[in-house]
Structure formats: structure tokens, C-alpha cells
N, C-alpha and C positions, 0 to 999 in steps of 0.2 A: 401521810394523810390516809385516814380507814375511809370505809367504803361509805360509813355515816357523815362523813365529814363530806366526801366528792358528792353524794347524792343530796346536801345539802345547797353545795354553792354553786352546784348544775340546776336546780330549782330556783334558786335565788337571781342567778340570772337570766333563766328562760322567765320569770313574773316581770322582772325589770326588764326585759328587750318587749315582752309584751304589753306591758303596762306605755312605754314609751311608744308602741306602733300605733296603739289603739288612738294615744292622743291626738295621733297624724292621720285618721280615717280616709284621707284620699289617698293614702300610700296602701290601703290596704283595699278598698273600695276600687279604684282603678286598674289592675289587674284583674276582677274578677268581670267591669263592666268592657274590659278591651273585649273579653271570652263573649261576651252574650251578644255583643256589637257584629262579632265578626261570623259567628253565629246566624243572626239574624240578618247580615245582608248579604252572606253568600248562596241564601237562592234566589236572592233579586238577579245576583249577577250571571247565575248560571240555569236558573228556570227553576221552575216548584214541581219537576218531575222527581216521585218518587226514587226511578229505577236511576237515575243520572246519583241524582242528593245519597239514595243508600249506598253507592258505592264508596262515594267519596268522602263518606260524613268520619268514619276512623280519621281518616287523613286532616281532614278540616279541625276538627276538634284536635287532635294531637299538636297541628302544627299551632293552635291558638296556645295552646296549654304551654308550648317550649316557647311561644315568643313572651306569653303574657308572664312568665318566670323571670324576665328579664327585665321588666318591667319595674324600675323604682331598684333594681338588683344594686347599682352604684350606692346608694344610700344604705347596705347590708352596714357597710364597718365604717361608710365616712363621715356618720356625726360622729362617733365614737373617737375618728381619728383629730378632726376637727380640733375636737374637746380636751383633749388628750386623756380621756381613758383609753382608750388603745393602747398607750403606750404604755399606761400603768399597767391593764394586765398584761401584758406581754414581759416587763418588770419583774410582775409579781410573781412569788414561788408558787400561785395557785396553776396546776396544770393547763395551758394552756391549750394542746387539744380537746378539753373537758369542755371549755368555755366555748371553741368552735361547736362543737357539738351543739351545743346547748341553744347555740344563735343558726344552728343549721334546723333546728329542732322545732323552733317558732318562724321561720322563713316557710315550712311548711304545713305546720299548723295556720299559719294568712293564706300563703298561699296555693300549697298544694289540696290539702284535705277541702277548703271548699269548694274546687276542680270536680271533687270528687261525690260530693253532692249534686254540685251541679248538673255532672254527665247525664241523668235522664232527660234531664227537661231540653240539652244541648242535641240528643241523639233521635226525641221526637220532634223537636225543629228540625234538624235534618233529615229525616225520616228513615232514621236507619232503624231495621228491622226489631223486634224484641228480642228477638232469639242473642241477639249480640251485643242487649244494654250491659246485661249482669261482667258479660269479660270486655266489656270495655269500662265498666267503673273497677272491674275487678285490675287490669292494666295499669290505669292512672292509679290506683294505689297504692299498687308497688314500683310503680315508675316515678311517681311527682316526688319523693323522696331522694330518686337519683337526680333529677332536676334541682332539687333544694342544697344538694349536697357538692354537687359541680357549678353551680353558680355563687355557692359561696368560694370557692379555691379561685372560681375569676375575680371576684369583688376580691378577694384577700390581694389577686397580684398586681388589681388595678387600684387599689385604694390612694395610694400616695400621688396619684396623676388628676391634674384638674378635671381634666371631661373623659373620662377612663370610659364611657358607654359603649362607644361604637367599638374602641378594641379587645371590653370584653363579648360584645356579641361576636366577633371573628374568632375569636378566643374558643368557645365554647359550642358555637352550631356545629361545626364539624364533629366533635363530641357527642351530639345527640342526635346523629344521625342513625346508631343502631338501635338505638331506643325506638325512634320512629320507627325504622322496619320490623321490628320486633312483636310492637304493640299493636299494628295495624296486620302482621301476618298472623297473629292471636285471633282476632275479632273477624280477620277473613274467615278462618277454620271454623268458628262458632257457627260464623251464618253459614257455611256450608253442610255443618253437622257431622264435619268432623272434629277430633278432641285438639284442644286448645291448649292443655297440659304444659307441652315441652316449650311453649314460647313463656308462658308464665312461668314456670319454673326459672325458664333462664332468666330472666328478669328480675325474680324473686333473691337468685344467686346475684345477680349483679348488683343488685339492691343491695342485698348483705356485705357485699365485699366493699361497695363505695361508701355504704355507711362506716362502718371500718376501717378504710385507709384516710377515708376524705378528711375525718379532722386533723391530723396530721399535717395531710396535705395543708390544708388551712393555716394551720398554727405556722409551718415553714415558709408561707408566703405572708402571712403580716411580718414575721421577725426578719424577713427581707426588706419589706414595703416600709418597718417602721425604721429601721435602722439605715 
């Protein structure tokens, strides 16, 4: 298969995986409204100071962003599996890492990138400084990637299990624990005024490398899950 051929039926299924979320607009729509909810009533519960909200507002948002990833995460491959496409491609000679890709690739075009829109409006509700908007939407955008990308390798080894939710959330939090430290030690440094660099970076590398093993990953747990 030429490189015309993969960049074609890696488009053809990221329109199709897209085309079928957009049908389900609460699958896409709920994730984004978990973020604005949780958002919005964590300075009910902890007061409308400033100095309290700016510390914690990294933390708050990060941690809405890993939960709301998870959100609807079981339904990544189980119509599919349902249906029995799943099994076709998995069948078919078409690369099946290609096709993880491709469904990890619209997982965060719903989910992650509007994350990343969002972050201003998320960071002047909590009232986290400006100095610290720019590297924390800059974080979630090289982060909600690794989130898209580890959440599909749980939905791949939870797929064949009736209610697979609560043990891909055990599955995966432990996993996104450096992320969290990571991305919230970035936006400390910002507001501090000093350079934020080496947590992005590292990120950026992690980024890279899970985009890179994860479909793999993928592809070896459906051909578990379907078999």
C-alpha cells in the first residue's frame, strides 16, 4: 500500500468516525459541558477568592479535562464492535494501526482541541492569572493528544466487556498522573516568571512518542478483544 493509498483510507475513516459522532451530538456536547459545569461550581464550593481559585485553577481544569476524556471513552470502538465492523477491519489487509490512528485522531479533534479553546474562558472563571493562560492552553495541546491516544488503548482492551467503564477509568488514571504533574508544574513556572520550556518540551516528547507507539498499542488490543 503507497503512501496515496494509507493517506487516503486514513481520511476516509477519520470523515466516517466523524460524520457518525456528529449524528450522536450528546456524545460530543457532554464532555465539553461536564468541563464548564465543573468549572463553574468549583468556586461555589471553595469561595470566589482570587488568591485560593488562582492557585488551584491548573489543577481544576486539568483534572476536568482527564475525567471529561473519559467520558462516552467506552463507545470509542463498541458500535463498531456491536456492528461487526470491528471485526472487518481487524480482517481486513488494510493496516490496522493506520485505522487506530485515525479513530484516535477524531477522539481529539471532539474532544481534546475543544478543551483547548475553551481554556481561556475555563482559566478567567477561575481566576487564574494571564501571565499563565497562553502555557496552559499551550499544555492542553500537547497534552489532550496523549489523553486521546491512551484512552483509546483502554476502550481497545475494554471493548469486548459489557460495562468495561469503571475498569477503563482504573485502567488509565494511574497513567495520567505524570501528565497532571507536568502540566500544572508548566503553568506554576509561567506564573512565577520563570521559563516553562523543559515541562513543555517534555510533553511535547511524550506526546510524540505516544502518538507513535499508541496505534500499535491499539491495534494489539482489539485483535485481543475481537478474537
Amino acid at each position: 500500500m503507497n503512501n496515496m493509498s494509507m493517506w487516503r483510507l486514513l481520511t476516509t475513516v477519520m470523515r466516517r468516525d466523524l460524520a457518525v459522532a456528529l449524528r450522536r451530538r450528546s456524545d460530543v456536547v457532554n464532555p465539553l459541558l461536564f468541563v464548564v459545569i465543573v468549572v463553574t461550581l468549583f468556586p461555589l464550593a471553595v469561595g470566589p477568592g482570587p488568591d485560593i481559585l488562582g492557585r488551584i485553577a491548573t489543577g481544576v481544569i486539568w483534572v476536568a479535562a482527564l475525567l471529561s476524556s473519559l467520558l462516552g471513552s467506552e463507545r470509542l470502538f463498541r458500535d463498531d464492535f456491536l456492528d461487526g465492523t470491528l471485526e472487518q477491519l481487524v480482517l481486513s489487509p488494510a493496516p490496522l494501526p493506520l485505522l487506530a490512528f485515525g479513530k484516535v485522531g477524531v477522539h481529539w479533534l471532539l474532544s481534546g482541541l475543544p478543551l483547548v479553546v475553551l481554556a481561556p474562558l475555563c482559566a478567567m472563571l477561575l481566576k487564574l492569572p494571564i501571565a499563565g493562560w497562553g502555557t496552559l492552553m499551550l499544555t492542553l495541546l500537547v497534552g489532550t493528544p496523549i489523553l486521546s491516544a491512551m484512552t483509546a488503548i483502554g476502550a481497545g482492551l475494554t471493548v469486548s466487556l459489557g460495562r468495561g467503564g469503571a475498569l477503563l477509568s482504573l485502567l488509565l488514571l494511574p497513567l495520567f498522573i505524570p501528565l497532571l504533574i507536568f502540566a500544572a508544574a508548566a503553568v506554576e513556572n509561567a506564573l512565577l516568571g520563570t521559563s516553562a520550556i523543559g515541562q513543555v518540551l517534555l510533553l511535547t516528547g511524550l506526546m510524540l512518542l505516544t502518538l507513535l507507539l499508541a496505534p500499535f498499542a491499539v491495534a494489539a488490543a482489539l485483535r485481543v478483544s475481537v478474537n
